[in-house]
C-alpha positions in Angstrom: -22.4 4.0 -42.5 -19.3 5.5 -43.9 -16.1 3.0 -43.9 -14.0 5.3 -41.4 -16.9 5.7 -38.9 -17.0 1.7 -39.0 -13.5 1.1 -38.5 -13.1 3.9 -35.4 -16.1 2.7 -33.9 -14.6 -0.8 -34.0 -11.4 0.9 -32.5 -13.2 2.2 -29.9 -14.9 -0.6 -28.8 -12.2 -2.6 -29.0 -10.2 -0.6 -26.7 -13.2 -0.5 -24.4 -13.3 -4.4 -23.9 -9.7 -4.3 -23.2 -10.4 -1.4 -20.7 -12.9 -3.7 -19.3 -10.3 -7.0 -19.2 -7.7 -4.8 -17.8 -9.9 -3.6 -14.8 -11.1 -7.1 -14.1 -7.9 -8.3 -14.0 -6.0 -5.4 -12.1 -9.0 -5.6 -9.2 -8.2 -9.6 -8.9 -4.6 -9.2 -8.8 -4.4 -6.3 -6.9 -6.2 -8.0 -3.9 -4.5 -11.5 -4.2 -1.4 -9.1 -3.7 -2.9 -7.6 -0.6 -3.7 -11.6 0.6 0.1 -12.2 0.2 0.7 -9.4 2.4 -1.5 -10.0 4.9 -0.5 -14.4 4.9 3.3 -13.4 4.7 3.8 -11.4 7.3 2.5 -13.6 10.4 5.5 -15.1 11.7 3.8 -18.4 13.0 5.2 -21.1 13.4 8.2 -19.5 14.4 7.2 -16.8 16.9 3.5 -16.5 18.5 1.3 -14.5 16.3 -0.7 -12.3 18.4 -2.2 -9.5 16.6 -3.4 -5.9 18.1 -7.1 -5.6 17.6 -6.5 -2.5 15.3 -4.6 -4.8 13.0 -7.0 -7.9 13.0 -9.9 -5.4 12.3 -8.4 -4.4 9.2 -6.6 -7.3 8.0 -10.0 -9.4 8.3 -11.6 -6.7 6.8 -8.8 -6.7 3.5 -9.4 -10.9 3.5 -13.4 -10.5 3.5 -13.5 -7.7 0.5 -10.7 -9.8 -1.4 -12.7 -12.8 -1.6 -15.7 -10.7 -2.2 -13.8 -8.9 -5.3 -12.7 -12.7 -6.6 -16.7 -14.0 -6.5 -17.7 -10.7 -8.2 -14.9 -10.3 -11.1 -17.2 -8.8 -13.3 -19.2 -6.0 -10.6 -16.5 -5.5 -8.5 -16.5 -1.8 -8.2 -17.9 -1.2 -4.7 -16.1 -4.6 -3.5 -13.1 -3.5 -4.7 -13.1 0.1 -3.2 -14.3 -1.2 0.0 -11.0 -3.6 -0.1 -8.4 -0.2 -1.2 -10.2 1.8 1.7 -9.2 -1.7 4.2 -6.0 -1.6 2.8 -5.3 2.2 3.2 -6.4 2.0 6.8 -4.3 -1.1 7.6 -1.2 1.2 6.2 -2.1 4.3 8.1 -1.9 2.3 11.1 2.0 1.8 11.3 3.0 4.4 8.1 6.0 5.5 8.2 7.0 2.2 10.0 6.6 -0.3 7.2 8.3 -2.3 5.1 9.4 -0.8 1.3 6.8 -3.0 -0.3 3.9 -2.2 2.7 5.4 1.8 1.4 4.7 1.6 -1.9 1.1 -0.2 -1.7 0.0 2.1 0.6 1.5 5.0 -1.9 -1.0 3.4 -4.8 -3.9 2.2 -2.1 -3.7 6.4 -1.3 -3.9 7.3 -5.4 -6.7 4.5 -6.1 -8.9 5.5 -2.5 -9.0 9.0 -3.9 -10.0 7.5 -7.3 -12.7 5.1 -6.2 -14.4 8.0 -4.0 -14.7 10.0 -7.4 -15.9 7.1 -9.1 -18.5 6.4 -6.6 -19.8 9.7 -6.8 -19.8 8.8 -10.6 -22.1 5.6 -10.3 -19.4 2.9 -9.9 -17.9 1.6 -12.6 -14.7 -0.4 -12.1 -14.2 0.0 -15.3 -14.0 3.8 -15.2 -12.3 3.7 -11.8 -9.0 1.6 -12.9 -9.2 3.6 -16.5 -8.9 6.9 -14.5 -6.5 5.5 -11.6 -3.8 3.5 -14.2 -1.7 6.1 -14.8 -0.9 7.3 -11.3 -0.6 3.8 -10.4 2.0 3.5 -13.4 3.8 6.5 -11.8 4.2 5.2 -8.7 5.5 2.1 -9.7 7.9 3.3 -12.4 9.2 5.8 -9.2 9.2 3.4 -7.1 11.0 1.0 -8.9 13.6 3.4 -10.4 15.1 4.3 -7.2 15.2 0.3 -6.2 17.3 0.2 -9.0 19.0 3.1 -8.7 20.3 2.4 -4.5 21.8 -1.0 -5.8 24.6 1.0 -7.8 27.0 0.2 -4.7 30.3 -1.2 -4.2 28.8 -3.8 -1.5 26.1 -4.9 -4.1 29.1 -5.2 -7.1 30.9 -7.8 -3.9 29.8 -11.2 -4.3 30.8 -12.0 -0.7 27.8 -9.9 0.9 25.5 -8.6 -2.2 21.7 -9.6 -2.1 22.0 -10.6 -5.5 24.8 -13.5 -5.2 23.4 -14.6 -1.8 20.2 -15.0 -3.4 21.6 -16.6 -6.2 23.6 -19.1 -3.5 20.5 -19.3 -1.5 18.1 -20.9 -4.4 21.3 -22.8 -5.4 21.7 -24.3 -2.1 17.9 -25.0 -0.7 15.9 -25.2 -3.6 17.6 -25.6 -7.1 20.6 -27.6 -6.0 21.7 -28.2 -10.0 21.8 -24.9 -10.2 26.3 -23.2 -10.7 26.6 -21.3 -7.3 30.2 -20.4 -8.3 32.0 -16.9 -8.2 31.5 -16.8 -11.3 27.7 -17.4 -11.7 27.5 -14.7 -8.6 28.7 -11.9 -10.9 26.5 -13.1 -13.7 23.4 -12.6 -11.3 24.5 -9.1 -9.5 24.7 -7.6 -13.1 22.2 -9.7 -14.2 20.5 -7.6 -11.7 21.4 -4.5 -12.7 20.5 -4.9 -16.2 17.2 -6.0 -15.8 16.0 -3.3 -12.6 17.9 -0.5 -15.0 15.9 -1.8 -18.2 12.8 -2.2 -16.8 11.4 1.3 -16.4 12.3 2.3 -19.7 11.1 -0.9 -21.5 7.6 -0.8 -19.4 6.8 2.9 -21.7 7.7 1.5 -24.8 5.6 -0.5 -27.6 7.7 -3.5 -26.4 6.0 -3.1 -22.9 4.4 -7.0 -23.4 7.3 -9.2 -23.3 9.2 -6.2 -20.9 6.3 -6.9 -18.3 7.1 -11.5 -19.3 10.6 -10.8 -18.8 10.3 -8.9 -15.3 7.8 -10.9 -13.8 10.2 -14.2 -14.5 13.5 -12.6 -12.9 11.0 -11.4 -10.1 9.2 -14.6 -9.9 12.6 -16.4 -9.9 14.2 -14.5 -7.1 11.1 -14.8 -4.7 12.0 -18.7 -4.2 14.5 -16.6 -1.2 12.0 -17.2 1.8 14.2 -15.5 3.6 13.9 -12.4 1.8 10.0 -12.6 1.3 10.2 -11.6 -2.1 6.6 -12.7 -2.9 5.1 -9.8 -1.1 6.7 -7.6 -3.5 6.9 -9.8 -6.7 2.5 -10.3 -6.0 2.0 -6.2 -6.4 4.5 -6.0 -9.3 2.4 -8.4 -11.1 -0.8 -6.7 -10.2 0.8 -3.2 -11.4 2.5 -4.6 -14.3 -1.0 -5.9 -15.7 -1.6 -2.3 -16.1 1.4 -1.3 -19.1 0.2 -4.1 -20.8 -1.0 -3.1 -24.2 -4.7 -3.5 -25.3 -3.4 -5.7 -28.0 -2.7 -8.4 -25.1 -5.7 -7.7 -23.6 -7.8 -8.5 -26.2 -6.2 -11.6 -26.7 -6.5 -12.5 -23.3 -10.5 -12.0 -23.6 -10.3 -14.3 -26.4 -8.5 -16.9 -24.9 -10.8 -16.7 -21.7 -14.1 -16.8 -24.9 -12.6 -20.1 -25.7 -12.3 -21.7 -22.3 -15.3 -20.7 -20.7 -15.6 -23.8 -18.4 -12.9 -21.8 -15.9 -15.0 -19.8 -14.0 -13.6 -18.2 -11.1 -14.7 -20.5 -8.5 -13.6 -23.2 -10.4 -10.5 -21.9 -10.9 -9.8 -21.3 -7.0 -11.3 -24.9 -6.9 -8.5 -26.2 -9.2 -5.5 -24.0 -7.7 -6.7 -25.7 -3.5 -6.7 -29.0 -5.4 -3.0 -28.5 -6.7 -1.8 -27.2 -3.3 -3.2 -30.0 -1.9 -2.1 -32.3 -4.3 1.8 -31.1 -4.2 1.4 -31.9 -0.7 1.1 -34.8 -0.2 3.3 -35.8 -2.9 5.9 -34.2 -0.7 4.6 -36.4 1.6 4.8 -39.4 0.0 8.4 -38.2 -0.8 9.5 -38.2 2.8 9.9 -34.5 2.4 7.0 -32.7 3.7 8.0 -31.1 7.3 4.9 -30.9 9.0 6.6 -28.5 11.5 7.0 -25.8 8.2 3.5 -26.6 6.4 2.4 -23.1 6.9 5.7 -22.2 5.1 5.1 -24.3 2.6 1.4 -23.4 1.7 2.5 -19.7 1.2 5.4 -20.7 -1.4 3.3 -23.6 -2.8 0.5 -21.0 -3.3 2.4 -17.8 -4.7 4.8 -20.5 -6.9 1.6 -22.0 -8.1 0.0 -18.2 -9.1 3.1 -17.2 -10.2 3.2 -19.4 -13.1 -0.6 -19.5 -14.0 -0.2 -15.7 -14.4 3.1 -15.7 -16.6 1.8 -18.5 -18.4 -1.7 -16.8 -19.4 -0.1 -13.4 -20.0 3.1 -14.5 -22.1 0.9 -16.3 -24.6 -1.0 -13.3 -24.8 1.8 -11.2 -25.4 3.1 -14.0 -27.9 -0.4 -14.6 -29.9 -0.6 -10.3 -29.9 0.5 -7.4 -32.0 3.3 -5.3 -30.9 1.4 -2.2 -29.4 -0.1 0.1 -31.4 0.0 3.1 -28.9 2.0 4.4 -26.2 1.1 3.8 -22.7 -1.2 6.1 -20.9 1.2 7.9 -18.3 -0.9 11.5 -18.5 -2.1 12.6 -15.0 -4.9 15.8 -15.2 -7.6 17.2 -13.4 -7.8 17.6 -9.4 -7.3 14.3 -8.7 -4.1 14.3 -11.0 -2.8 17.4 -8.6 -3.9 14.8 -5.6 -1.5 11.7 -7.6 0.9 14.6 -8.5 1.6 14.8 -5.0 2.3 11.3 -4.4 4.6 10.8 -6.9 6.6 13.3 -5.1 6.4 12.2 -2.0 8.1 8.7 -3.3 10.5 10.3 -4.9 11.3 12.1 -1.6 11.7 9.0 0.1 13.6 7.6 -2.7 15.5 9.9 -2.1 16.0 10.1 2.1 18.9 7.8 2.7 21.2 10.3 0.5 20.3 13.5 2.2 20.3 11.8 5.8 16.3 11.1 6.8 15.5 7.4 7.1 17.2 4.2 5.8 13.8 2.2 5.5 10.6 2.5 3.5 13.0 4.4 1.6 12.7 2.1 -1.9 16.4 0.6 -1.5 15.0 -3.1 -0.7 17.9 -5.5 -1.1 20.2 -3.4 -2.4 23.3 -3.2 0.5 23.1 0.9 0.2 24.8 2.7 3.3 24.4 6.0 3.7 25.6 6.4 7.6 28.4 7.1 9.8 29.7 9.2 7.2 30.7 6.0 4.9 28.5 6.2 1.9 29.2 3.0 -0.7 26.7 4.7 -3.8 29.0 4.9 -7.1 28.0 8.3 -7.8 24.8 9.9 -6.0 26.4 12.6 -3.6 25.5 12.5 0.1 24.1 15.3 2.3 23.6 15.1 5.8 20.2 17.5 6.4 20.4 15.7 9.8 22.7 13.8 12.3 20.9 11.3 12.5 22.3 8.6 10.2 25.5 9.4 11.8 25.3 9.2 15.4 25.6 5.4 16.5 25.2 3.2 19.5 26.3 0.3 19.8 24.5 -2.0 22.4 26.1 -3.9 25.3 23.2 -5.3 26.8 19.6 -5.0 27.1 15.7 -6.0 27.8 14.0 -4.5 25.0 12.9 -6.9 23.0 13.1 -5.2 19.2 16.5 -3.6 20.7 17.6 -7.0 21.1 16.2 -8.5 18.0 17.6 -6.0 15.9 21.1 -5.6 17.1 21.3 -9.9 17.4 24.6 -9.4 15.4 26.4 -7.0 16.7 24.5 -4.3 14.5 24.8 -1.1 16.0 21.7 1.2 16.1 21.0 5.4 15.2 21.0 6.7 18.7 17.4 8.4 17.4 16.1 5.0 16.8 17.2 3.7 20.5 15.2 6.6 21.8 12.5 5.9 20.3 12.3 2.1 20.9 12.8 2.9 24.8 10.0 5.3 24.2 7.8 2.8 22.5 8.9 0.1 24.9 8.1 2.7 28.4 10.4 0.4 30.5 13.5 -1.7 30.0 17.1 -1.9 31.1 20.3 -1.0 28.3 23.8 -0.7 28.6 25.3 1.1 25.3 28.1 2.4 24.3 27.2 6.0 21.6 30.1 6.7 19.5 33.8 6.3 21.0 32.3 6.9 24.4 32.3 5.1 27.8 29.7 3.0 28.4 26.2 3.7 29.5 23.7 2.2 32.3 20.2 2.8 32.0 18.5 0.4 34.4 15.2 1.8 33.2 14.9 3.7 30.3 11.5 5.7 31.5 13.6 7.6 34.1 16.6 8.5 31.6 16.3 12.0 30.4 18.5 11.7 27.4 16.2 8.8 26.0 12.7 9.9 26.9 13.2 13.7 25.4 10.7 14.3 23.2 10.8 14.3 19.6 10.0 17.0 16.9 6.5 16.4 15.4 7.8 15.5 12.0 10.5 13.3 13.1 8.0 10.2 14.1 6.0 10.8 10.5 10.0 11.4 8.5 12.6 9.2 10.2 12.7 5.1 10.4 16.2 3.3 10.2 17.4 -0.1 9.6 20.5 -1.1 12.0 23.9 -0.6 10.9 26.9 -3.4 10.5 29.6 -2.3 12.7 32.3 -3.8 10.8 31.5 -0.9 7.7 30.2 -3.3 5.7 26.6 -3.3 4.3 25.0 -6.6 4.6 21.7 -7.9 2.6 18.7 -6.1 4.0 15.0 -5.4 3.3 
């Protein structure tokens, strides 16, 4: 055989075992991600946790193909499309209505369903399926992730008295890491920390130094999801399943050596060993005095994403250590039909990047934790100008008094809402009694909202599918919010 033939055959079947390792691995993570989601977002113990039978049909259905995916790492194609297609439907049940981190995983669940349904015409080859789907995923991510950064170039994030970076900083300094500096001084370190890192990251992740880019990330993110409050995890458990993808095959190989030399750790073994060390922590918390019995649910979900947190930092930065730099760029080209399909996508999240500046919505618009405000006509972004395609960011109510539940939950503070998002929680409610104040205006009784014109007039058919806001601080300034 001649030499060159050898050595690009070896090439090429190199890079197909670390195609294979970066599938496995991507399918595992991707999942545990979506059981984070699913665990983090019941609010028991604190309020009742009754689910809609719409929503326990899918989220029982994401659970069952998860744990199907983790016992079948290896010929998890169909398991793992049947857990994507779960996942898209358990989205599509409250899209546009979700969270920024529920927004972005049903952006990629939308790009890999549409993958996976070509694959399985294919035969079924995870392998083939992740190949294909990585670099719309990356494209989402990198979009996604962008305009989080971008939103946090505010004056209310640069102020230590109210920016999500210094109150997180306080927050681990006060409940969790208590030798930790909490000072004014260690605040501005971690709001510009901040911004260094969330600015870096998308160029770093498409360079050859993508390995350590993808340690360094996952630590700050890792670090900053000890906030329960903020329920960081949900997030920081997809950015480690989407960061798996930039890394290079360099690190992947050296992860399937390392997994060669230990091959004692099979999966169930390994998910044996992490229920042991929950377990264990536990009751050494226990035996501490400080276990709460009243918070154990709490303290499973931390326990359990600090305990995968490490286990997957610590595997991939000694691969990244024990590796080459990369010797090719990441994959970012998108082609064919289904490219048009993640084209598509990718615009679509950078519209909603993009929403809070040209007056649309104020959630699932990618500005998690940033203290962006873009209503009442008191923008706080440095530099990104501000157009107003709608009123709807600008005309506020401010609530007196009232029945509706989420009404009342939301405005506990004195926030004041959009006077399109009290219409349509009156409409979702049917019934209910307000008093609100909109604008500088007198005072309004509704004793039940179903016979008020103003609130029950219809809306547009694309204002339900485009607009979602957040409520607004009626003092101007813009607090910490997801």
């Amino acid at each position: 055989m001649d030499p060159q033939q050898a050595t690009l055959g070896g090439v090429g079947a190199a890079h197909d075992a670390s195609d294979a390792v970066r599938a496995r691995g991507f399918a595992a993570f991707f999942v545990v991600a979506g059981l984070f989601h699913v665990v983090n977002q019941i609010p028991w113990p604190k309020e009742p946790f009754i689910p809609t039978p719409a929503r326990l049909a899918t989220e029982v259905a994401m659970v069952a193909a998860a744990v199907w995916v983790l016992a079948r790492p290896r010929d998890a194609f169909w398991p793992f499309l049947v857990y994507v297609a779960a996942a898209w439907l358990h989205g599509l049940r409250e899209v546009p209505r979700v969270a920024n981190h529920w927004w972005l995983t049903f952006l990629i669940t939308s790009a890999l369903l549409a993958y996976g349904v070509g694959e399985a015409r294919r035969g079924g080859s995870l392998t083939r399926f992740v190949s294909a789907a990585a670099p719309a995923v990356r494209w989402l991510l990198l979009t996604g992730y962008a305009f989080a950064a971008l939103a946090k170039f505010n004056d209310a994030f640069l102020d230590p008295e109210v920016s999500c970076a210094s109150r997180a900083w306080v927050d681990i300094g006060t409940k969790w890491y208590t030798w930790l500096p909490t000072g004014p001084v260690w605040q501005h370190v971690a709001i510009f920390a901040t911004l260094a890192v969330e600015t870096a990251l998308p160029v770093l992740l498409l360079t050859r130094r993508r390995g350590p880019a993808v340690v360094a990330g996952a630590l700050f993110h890792f670090l900053i999801s000890f906030t329960p409050i903020l329920r960081v995890p949900d997030f920081c458990s997809l950015l480690f399943a989407t960061w798996w993808l930039f890394l290079p095959d360099e690190t992947m190989g050296s992860l399937a050596r390392g997994r060669r030399m230990v091959p004692a750790w099979t999966t169930g073994r390994t998910l044996g060993a992490a229920v042991g060390a929950v377990a264990l922590l536990a009751l050494g918390q226990a035996a501490a005095g400080r276990f709460d019995p009243g918070q154990w649910f709490q303290s499973l979900r931390l326990t359990s994403f600090s305990l995968y947190g490490m286990t997957w930092m610590g595997a991939v930065a000694l691969a990244v250590a024990s590796a080459p730099t990369a010797s090719r760029p990441v994959g970012m080209r998108l082609s064919g039909p289904l490219g048009a399909w993640a084209a598509v996508l990718v615009v679509v999240t950078v519209g909603s990047g993009l929403a809070p500046y040209v007056g649309l919505r104020t959630r699932a618009s990618l500005a998690m934790f940033s203290n962006l405000r873009t209503e009442d006509h008191r923008p706080n972004h440095l530099f990104m100008p501000q157009t107003y395609l709608t009123d709807a960011q600008l005309d506020l109510v401010t609530i007196v008094e009232t029945d509706l539940a989420k009404v009342r939950k939301e405005t506990a503070n004195g926030e004041r809402l959009t006077w399109w998002e009290l219409r349509y929680r009156a409409q979702e409610a049917g019934h209910g009694r307000v008093v609100y104040r909109r604008g500088a205006a007198a005072p309004v009784t509704v004793e039940d909202v179903a016979d008020d014109a103003a609130l029950m007039a219809p809306f547009a058919w694309w204002e339900t599918r485009v607009h979602i806001f957040r409520p607004v601080d009626a003092d101007g300034i813009s607090r910490c919010q997801w």
